[in-house]
C-alpha positions as CSV (number, residue, x, y, z in Angstrom):
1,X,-77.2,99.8,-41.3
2,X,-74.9,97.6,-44.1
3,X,-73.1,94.8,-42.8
4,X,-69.3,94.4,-43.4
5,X,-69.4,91.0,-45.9
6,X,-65.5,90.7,-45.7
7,X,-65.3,91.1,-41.8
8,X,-68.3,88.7,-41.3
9,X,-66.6,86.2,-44.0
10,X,-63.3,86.4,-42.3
11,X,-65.6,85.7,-38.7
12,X,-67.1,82.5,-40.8
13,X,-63.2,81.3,-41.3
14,X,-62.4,82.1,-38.0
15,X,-65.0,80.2,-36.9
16,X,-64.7,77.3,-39.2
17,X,-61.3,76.7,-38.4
18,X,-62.0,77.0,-34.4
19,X,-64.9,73.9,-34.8
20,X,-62.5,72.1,-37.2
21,X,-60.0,71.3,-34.3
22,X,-60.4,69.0,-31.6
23,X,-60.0,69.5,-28.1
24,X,-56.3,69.7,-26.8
25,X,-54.9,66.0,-25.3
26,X,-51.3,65.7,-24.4
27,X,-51.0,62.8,-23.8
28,X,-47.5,60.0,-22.6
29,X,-46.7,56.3,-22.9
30,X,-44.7,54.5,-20.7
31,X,-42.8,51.9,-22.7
32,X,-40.3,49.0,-22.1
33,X,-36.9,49.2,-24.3
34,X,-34.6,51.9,-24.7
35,X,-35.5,53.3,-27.9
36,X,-38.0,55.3,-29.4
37,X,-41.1,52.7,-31.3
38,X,-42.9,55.6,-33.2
39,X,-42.8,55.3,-36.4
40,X,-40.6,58.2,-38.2
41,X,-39.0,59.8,-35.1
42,X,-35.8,60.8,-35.8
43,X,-32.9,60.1,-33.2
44,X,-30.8,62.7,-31.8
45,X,-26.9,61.4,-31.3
46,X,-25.2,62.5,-28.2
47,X,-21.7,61.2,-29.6
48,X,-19.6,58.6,-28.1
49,X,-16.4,60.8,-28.2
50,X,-15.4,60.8,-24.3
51,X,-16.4,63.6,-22.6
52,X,-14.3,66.2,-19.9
53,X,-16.7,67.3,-17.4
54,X,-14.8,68.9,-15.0
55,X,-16.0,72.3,-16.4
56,X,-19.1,73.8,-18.2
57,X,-19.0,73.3,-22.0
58,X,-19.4,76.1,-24.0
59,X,-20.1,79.1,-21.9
60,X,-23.7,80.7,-22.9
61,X,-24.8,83.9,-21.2
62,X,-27.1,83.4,-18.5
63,X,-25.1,80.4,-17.2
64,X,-26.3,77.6,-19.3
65,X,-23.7,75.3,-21.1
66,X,-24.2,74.7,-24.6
67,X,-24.5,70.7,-24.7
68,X,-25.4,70.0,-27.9
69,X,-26.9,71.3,-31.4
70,X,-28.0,70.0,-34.0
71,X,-30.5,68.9,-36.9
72,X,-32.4,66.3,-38.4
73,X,-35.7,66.3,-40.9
74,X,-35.9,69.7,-41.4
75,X,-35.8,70.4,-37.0
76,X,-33.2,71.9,-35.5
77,X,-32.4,72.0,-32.0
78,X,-29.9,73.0,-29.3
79,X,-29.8,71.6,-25.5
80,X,-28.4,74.3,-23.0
81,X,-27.5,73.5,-19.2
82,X,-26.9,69.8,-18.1
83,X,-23.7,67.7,-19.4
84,X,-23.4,64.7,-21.6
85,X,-21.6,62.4,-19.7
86,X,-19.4,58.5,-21.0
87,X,-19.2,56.4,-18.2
88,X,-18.8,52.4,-17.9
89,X,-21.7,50.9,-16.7
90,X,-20.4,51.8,-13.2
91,X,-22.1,54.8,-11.6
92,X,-20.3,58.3,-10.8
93,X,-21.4,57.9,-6.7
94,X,-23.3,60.9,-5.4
95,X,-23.3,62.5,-9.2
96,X,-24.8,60.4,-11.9
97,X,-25.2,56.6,-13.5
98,X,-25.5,55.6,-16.9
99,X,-29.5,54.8,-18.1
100,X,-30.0,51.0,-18.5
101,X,-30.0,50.0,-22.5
102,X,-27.5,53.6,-23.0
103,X,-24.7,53.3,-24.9
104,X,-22.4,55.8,-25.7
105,X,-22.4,59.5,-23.9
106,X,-25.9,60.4,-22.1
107,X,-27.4,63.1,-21.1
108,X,-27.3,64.4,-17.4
109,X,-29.1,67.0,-14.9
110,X,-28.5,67.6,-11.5
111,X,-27.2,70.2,-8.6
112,X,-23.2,69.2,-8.8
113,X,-21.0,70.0,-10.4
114,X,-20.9,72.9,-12.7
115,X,-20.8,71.0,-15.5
116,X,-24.3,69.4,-14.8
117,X,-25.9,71.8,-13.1
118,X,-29.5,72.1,-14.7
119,X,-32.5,72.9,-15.8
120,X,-31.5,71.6,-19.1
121,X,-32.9,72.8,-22.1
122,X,-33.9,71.2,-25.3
123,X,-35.2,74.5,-27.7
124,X,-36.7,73.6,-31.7
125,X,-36.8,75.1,-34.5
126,X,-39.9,74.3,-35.5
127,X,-43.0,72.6,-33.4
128,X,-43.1,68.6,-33.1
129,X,-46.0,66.5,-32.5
130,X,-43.5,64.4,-30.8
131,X,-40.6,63.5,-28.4
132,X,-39.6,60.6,-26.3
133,X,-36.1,59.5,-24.1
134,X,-34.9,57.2,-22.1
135,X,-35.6,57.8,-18.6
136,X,-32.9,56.2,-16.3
137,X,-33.1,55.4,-12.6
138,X,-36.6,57.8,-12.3
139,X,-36.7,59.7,-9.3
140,X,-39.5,62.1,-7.8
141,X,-37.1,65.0,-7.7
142,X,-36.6,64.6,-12.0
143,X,-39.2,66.4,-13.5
144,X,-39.9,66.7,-17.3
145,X,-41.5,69.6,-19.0
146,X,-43.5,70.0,-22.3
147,X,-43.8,73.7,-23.9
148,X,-45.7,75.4,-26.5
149,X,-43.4,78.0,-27.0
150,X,-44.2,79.6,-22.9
151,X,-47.4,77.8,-22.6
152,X,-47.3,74.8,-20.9
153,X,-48.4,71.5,-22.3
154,X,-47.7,68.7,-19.5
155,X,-45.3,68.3,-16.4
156,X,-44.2,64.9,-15.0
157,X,-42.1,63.5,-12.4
158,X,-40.7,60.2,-12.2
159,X,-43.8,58.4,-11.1
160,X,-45.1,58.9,-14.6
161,X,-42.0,56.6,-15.7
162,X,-42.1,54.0,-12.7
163,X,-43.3,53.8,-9.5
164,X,-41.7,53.5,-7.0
165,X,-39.6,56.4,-8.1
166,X,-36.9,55.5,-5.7
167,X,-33.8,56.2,-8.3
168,X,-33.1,52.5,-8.8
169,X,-30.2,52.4,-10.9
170,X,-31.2,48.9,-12.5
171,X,-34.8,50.6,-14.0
172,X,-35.2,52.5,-17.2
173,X,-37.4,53.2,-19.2
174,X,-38.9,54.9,-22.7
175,X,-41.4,58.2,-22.1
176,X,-43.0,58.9,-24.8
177,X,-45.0,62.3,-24.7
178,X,-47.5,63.3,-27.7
179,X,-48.7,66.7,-28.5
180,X,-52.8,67.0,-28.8
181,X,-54.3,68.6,-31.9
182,X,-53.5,71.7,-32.6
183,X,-50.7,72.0,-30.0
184,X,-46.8,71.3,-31.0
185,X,-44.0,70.9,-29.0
186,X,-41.2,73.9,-29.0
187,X,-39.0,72.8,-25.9
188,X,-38.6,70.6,-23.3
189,X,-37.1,70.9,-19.6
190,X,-34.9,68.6,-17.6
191,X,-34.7,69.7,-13.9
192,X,-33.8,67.7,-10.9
193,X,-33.6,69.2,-7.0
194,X,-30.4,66.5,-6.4
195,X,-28.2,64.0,-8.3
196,X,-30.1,63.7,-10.9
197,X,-31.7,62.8,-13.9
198,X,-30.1,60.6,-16.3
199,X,-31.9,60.4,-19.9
200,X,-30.5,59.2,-23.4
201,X,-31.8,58.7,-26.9
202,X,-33.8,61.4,-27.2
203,X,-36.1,61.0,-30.3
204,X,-38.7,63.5,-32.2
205,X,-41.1,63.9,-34.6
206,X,-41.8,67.3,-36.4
207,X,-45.4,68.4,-36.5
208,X,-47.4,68.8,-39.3
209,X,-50.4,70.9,-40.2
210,X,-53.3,68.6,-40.3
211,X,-55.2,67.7,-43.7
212,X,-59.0,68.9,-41.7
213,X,-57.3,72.1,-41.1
214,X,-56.1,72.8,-45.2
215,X,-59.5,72.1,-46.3
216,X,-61.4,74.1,-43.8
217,X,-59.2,77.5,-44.8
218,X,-59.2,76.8,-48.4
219,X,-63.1,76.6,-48.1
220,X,-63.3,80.0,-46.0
221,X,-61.2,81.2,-48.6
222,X,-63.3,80.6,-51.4
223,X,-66.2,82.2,-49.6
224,X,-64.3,85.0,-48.8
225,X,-63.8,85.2,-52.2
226,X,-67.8,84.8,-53.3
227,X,-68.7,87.2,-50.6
228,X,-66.0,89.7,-52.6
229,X,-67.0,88.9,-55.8
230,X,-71.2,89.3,-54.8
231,X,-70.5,92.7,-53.4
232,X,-68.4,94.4,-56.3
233,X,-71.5,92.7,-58.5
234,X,-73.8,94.7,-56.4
235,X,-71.9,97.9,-56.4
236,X,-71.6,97.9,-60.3
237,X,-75.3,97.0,-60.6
């Protein structure tokens, strides 16, 4: 019985690249300050332009607003549901309150009103190895999730970004989430069961694929390519 050379060399590849990778980690930092530290993330502007919230902007189907779109190194990306929001530093009562360190419009999930009402939405072009935001006034009812396109990566409420997460309006702080190797980041949730969940300067890194993983398929390559090479050598002789 002959054995297939170019399916088992294709099985060596397959194999070579599968060893190559680490185990997945998706992993977060909690950080003081209220921007990102990583080197190289790019920051996504929410304006400063004031903002009219007493209705949905930009009517999507399916009852999300478009918030914001955009693009940056290569990345783009487009937020749907929740509302930006420019405030003075005194709080909206019963809807939302500006994240300590913010400046300018922010970015707002909740229940009420229409203009707010979540889960937000933060879709990318293209996978990041990346993305952090200011988390204001963390509450147990904001929750925070990471996707690999539908898979998902890592889920957090706001005891990840202080405890107690009693909504204190005077706490905020920088969560900073980091994909594992060979996972990316495609999109990101905000959702929050009440009034709400208050985040600004969003920031991201795009993924990249990683220098182990060119090598390893360049070399299965090449012995795809010997395997080819020995077999039409054996035919002809």
């Amino acid at each position: 019985m002959k054995t297939n050379r170019n399916v088992l060399a294709a099985a060596i590849v397959t194999t070579l690249l599968t060893s190559s990778l680490p185990a997945h980690a998706f992993s977060t930092l909690v950080s003081f300050g209220s921007l990102s530290s990583q080197v190289g993330a790019l920051n996504i502007d929410f304006g400063s332009s004031p903002v009219d919230n007493s209705s949905p902007v930009g009517g999507v189907a399916g009852g999300f607003d478009l918030v914001l779109s955009g693009a940056g190194g290569g990345v783009s990306y487009d937020y749907h549901g929740g509302a930006l929001y420019n405030i003075s530093t005194s709080p909206i009562s019963g809807t939302t309150a500006r994240p300590p360190g913010s400046t300018g419009n922010f970015y707002s999930v909740g229940n009420s009103p229409l203009a707010q009402t979540g889960p937000g939405e933060v879709q990318f072009s293209s996978g990041l190895k990346y993305f952090g935001f200011l988390w204001g006034s963390p509450d147990t009812y904001n929750t925070v999730s990471y996707f690999n396109g539908s898979t998902l990566l890592g889920s957090f409420n706001g005891t990840a970004a202080y405890g107690p997460s009693n909504g204190d309006q005077s706490i905020g702080r920088y969560f900073n989430a980091f994909a594992g190797a060979g996972e990316q980041i495609t999109r990101i949730t905000f959702s929050s069961t009440t009034n709400a969940f208050e985040t600004d300067n969003h920031a991201y890194i795009a993924a990249i694929p990683e220098p182990e993983t060119y090598a390893m398929l360049l070399a299965g390559l090449g012995l795809m390519g010997f395997v080819a090479r020995r077999r039409k050598a054996m035919s002809i002789a």
